[in-house]
N, C-alpha and C positions, 0 to 999 in steps of 0.2 A: 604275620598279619598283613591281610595283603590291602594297601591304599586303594580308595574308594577313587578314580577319577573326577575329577569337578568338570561337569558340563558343561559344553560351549557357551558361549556369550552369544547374545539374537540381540542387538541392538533394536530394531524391529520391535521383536518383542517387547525391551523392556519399555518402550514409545507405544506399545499398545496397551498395556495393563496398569493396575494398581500394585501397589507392594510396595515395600520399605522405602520410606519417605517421598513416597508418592500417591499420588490420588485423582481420580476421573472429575471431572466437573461439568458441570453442564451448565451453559448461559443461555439467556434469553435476548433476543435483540436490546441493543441498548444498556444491558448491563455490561460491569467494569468486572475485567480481570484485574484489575487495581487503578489505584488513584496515585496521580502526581503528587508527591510527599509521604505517600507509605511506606513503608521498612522495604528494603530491595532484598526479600529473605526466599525468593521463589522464581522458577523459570516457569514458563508453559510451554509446552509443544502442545499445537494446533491439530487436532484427530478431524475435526470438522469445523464445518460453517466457513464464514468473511469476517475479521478483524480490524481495525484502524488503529491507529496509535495518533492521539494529538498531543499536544504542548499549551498549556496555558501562561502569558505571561501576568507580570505583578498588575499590570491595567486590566484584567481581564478578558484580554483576547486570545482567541481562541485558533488555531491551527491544525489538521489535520497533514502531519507528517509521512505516514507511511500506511498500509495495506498489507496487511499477510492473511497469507493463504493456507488452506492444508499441506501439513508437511513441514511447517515453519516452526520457530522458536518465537515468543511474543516473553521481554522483560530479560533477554540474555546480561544486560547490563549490574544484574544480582550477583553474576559470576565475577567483578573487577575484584582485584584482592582485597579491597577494605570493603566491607559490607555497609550501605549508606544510604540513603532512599531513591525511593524510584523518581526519576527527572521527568517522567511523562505518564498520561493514561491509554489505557490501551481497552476498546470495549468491541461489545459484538456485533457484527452491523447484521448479521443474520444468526439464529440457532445456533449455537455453536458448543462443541464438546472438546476438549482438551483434557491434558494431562498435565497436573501441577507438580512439580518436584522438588522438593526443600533444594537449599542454596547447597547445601553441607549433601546431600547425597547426589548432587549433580556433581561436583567438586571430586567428591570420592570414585565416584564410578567414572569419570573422564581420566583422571590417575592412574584408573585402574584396569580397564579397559579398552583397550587403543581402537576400535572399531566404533565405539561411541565417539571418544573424541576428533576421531577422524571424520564420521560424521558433520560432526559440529562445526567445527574446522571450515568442511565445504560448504555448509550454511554460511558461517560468517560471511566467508569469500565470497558468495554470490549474493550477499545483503549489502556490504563490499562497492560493491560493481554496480549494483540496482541504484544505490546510495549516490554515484557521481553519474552516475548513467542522467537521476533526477535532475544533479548541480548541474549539467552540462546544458540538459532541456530546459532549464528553469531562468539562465544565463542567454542564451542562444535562440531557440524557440519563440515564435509566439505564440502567445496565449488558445488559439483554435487550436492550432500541433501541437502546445501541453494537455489540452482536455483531448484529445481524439487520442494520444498516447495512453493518458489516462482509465480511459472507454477500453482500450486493445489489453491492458494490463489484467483488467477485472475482468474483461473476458476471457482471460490466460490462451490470446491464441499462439502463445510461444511456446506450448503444449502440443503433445495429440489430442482431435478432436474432430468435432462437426465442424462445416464452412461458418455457423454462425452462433453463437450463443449469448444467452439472457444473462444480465450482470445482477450482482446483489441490489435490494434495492437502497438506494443511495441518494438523498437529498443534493439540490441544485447548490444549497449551500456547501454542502462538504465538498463537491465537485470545485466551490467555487476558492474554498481556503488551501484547496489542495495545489490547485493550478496558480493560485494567486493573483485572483481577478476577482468580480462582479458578479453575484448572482443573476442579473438582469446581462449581463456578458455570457456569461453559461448559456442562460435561455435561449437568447439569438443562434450561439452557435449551434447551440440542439436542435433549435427551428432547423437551422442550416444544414445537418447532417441529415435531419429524415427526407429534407425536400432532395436531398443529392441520391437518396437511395443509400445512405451508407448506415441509417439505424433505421427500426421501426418503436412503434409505440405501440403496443398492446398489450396495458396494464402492466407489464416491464417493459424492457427495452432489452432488442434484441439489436447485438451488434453485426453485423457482416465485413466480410474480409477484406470484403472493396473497402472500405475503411482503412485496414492495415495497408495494401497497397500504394491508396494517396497519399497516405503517412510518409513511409518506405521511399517511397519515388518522390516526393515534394510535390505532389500534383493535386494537392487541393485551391480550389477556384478561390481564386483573390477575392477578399473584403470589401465591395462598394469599388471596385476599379476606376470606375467613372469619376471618383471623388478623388480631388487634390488632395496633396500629401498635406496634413496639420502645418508642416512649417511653407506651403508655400502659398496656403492658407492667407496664412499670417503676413507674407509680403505683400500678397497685393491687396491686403486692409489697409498697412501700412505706406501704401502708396499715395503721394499724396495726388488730389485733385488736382484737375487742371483747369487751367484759367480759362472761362471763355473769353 
């Protein structure tokens, strides 16, 4: 009797279709891949669209943590060994199509499959990277170089591409929880990017390279130059009068 060969494995493939304990899904801006305290029983791989991932804490404030793109994992945290709820939400900030896959047949086919989990692997590692790449800007950076990073990211010019491209669209707000500032701070600064040439407005926003450049190089035009620093500000209030 002669054995039948078992066909190669298409990691690819299996991130593109449905089939055993897997399924397509399709969201609509603003819908949830899941909620913060839901059962951690499923992965998504990203086929299409913009995603965010936020954090709410027990006062009700709200965070927007991270950004994935097509080609990403959104909810890998299902995979930990003890199966437990999800610590954050993750929703669509445009159309978005994905592949859901039970916890248990992710599990299996990574064990079982080494081109899937190597895969995976090189996803963690560069979620990884992006993850302190953030701590380091968020530590380091101000606030205009956290949003202008922010702007180059959603525009994936660390891709091939055009010189300039339109980002999801994305509230001033979420810009402003992301970079962890002011939405009325956002504003200025956006003011401040279109008057430099480095974004347009036209019903999106279109970013340019020149952007990534003054990034890259530190050469974006100082804040109110002309204005004393806050602390020396404050000495010479605290200075006292003089006697006539």
């Amino acid at each position: 009797m002669v054995e039948l060969e078992k066909p190669a494995f298409d990691a690819a493939e299996f991130l593109a279709n449905a089939g055993l304990g897997r399924g397509i899904v399709q969201l609509a801006p603003k819908d949830a891949f899941f909620a913060q305290g839901d059962p951690a029983d499923s992965i998504f791989y990203l086929q299409k669209g913009r995603a965010k991932v936020t954090v709410v804490t027990a006062a009700g404030k709200e965070a927007t943590i991270m950004l994935v793109s097509v080609g990403e994992f959104v909810g890998e945290g299902a995979l930990a060994a003890v199966a437990g709820l999800r610590l954050s939400t993750a929703t669509a900030i445009t159309a978005c199509t994905a592949l859901r896959i039970s916890r248990a047949e992710m599990i299996r086919v990574m064990h079982e499959e080494h081109s899937l989990s190597d895969l995976f692997l090189k996803f963690l590692l560069e979620r990884s990277m992006r993850v302190q790449a953030d701590l380091v800007d968020q530590l380091f950076n101000s606030s205009e170089k956290r949003l202008a990073r922010i702007l180059l990211l959603m525009a994936e010019f660390s891709k091939p591409g055009e010189p300039e491209q339109y980002i999801p669209k994305i509230s001033q707000e979420t810009l402003a929880e992301m970079i962890g500032t002011t939405r009325s701070r956002v504003s200025f600064f956006m003011n401040r990017f279109r008057k430099l040439g480095f974004i347009e407005y036209n019903g999106r926003i279109k970013v340019h390279k020149s952007l990534l450049n003054a990034v890259l190089l530190d050469r974006l035009p100082k804040v109110n130059p002309e204005r004393p620093p806050a602390s020396a500000t404050a000495r010479i209030r605290s200075k006292p009068a003089r006697r006539a």
